[in-house]
N, C-alpha and C positions, 0 to 999 in steps of 0.2 A: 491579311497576313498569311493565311494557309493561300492562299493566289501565288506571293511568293516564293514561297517556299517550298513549290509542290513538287515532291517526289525526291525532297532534298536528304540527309541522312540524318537530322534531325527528327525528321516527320518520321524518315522510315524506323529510328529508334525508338518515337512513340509510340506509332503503331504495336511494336514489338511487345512494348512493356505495356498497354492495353489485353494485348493480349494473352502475356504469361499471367497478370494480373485476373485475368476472366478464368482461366485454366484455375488459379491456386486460388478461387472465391468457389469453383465447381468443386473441385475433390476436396477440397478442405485437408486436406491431410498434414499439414504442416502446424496448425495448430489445433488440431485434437485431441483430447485428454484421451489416452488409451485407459483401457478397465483394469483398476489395478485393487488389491484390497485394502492398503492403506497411502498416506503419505508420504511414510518413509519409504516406499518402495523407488519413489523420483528423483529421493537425493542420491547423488554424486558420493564416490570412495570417503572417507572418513578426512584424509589429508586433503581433499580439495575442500569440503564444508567446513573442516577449522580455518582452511583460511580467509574462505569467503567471510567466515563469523566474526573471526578475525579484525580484518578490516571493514565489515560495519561496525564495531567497538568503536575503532578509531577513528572513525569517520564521520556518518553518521550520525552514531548515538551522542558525539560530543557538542552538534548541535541540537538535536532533533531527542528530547530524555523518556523514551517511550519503554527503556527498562532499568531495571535495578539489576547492575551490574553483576556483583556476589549474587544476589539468588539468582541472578540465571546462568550465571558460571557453575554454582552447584547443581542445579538443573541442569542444566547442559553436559555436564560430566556424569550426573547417575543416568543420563537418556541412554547414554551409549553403551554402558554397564548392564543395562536389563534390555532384555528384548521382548518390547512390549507390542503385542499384536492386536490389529485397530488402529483407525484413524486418531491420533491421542489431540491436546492440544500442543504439547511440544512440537510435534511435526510439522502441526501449521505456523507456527514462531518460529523454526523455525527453516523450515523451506518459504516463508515471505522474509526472511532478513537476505536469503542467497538470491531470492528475486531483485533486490534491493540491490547484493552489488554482484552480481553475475555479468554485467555489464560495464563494469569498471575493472574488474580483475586486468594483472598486468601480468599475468604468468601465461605463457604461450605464447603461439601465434593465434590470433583469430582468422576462423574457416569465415566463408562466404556461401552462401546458397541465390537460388534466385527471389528468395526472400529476404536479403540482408543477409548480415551477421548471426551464424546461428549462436552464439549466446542473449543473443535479441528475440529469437525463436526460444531459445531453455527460458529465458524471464517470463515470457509472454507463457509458455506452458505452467509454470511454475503460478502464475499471478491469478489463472482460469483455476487453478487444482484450487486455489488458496480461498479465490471466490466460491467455488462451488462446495468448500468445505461452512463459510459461512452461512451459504444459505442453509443447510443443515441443523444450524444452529438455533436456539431456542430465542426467541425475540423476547421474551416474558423475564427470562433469568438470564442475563447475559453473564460470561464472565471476563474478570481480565484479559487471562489469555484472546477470547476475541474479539474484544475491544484492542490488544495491543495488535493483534494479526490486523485489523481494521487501516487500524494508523500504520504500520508498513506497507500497507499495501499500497496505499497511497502515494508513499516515499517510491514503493519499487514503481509505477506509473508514471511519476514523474521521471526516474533517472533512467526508464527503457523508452520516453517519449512515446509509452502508448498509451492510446484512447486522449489525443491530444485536443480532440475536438471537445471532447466530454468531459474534459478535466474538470473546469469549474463545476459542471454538475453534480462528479462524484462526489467534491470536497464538498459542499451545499448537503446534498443526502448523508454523508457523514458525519456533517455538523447536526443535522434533526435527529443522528442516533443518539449521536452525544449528549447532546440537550435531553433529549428523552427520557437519557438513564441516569439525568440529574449530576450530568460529571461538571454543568457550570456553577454548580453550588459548591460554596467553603462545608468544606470536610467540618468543620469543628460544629455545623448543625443538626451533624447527623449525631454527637454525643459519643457513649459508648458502645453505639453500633457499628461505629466504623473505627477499626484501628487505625493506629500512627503509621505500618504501611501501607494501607488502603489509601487512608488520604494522601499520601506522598503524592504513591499511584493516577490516582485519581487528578491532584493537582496537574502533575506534568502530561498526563494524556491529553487536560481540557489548554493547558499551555499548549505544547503541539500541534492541536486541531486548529485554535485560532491564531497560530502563525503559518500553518497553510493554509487557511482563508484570507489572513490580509494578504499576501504574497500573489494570490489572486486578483484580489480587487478590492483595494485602501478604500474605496469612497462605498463600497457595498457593505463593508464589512463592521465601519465603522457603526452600524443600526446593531451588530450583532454586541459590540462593544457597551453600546448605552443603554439596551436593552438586559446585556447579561451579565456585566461586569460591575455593576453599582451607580449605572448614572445615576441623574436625579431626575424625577419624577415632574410631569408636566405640571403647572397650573392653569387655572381658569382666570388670570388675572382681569381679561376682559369684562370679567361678566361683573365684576366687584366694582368697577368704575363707576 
């Protein structure tokens, strides 16, 4: 096939995009977290993150129930009222909800680089800041906030198609967080350790999780199902014959 086609403008286009490819793998500068002191430093004017938040409300969140609407509306209104300095949790909530639809936004025109669409480039910035905020985080004591930043993140990977090789893997590692921190358990056995909004919480994160695992793969998922949802339990009936 390249016998064909040789020196055709095709070829010469690959070659091309080989090697702007090799150029933006060398200087990396297009997706590098520059040194900032917090998160809020990355978000966008005030009037462009209502609308992003905006429309992940309506989007979104009416499939995918990873918040409680009123408390993060009242959240979301005292964040911008105090100026709090530090990487807080809000900021991670929510600069991965703008990763989520910074890629969908219909206001503008969308620019181009020789990387795509630079709000392809802001997600993918946004999605690195949000990860390298979780690793930070204490695996011992988790809290909501980043178990929800968790589960957006995931949403924002999916709707900027990155790390599309690795997807099923990240959702599988998300799942063994999940599980870990006992979010496949009914809240009512945890007693009065857990309040009536924890478990809510808690329900609709471990719903969420496991409808972006089956969405993956129905026939892999279905072990996570019988294993963690109340199948029933094997027997020995062979041995009793």
């Amino acid at each position: 096939m390249k016998n064909v086609y040789h020196n055709s403008t095709a070829q010469r286009l690959a070659q091309d995009m080989m090697a702007v490819g090799k150029a933006t793998s060398t200087n990396g500068s297009s997706y590098r977290i520059v040194t900032i002191s917090s998160l809020r430093d990355l978000l966008p004017d005030r009037s462009i993150t209502d609308r992003l938040v905006q429309k992940y409300l309506s989007t979104f969140e009416t499939t995918y129930r990873i918040l409680h609407i009123p408390t993060f509306q009242n959240a979301y209104e005292r964040y911008w009222d105090v100026d709090k300095p530090g990487s807080t949790e809000m900021d991670a909530v929510v600069l991965s909800i703008l990763a989520c639809t910074v890629c969908i936004r219909t206001n503008g025109s969308p620019q181009y680089s020789r990387n795509g669409s630079t709000l392809h480039t802001q997600a993918v910035l946004w999605m690195k800041a949000c990860e390298a905020w979780l690793r930070r985080q204490s695996s011992k004591h988790r809290t909501l906030a980043s178990l929800q930043v968790r589960c957006l993140r995931l949403l924002a990977l999916a709707a900027a198609s990155h790390k599309t090789k690795d997807y099923y893997h990240e959702v599988q590692a998300h799942m063994g967080i999940m599980i870990s921190c006992g979010m496949h358990r009914d809240p009512v056995h945890f007693g009065d350790r857990c309040s009536t909004f924890e478990g809510e919480m808690r329900r609709r994160l471990w719903a969420t999780s496991v409808s972006n695992s089956f969405a993956q793969d129905d026939v892999r998922t279905m072990l996570i199902r019988v294993t963690y949802l109340g199948g029933d339990r094997t027997t020995s009936v062979h041995r009793q014959r």
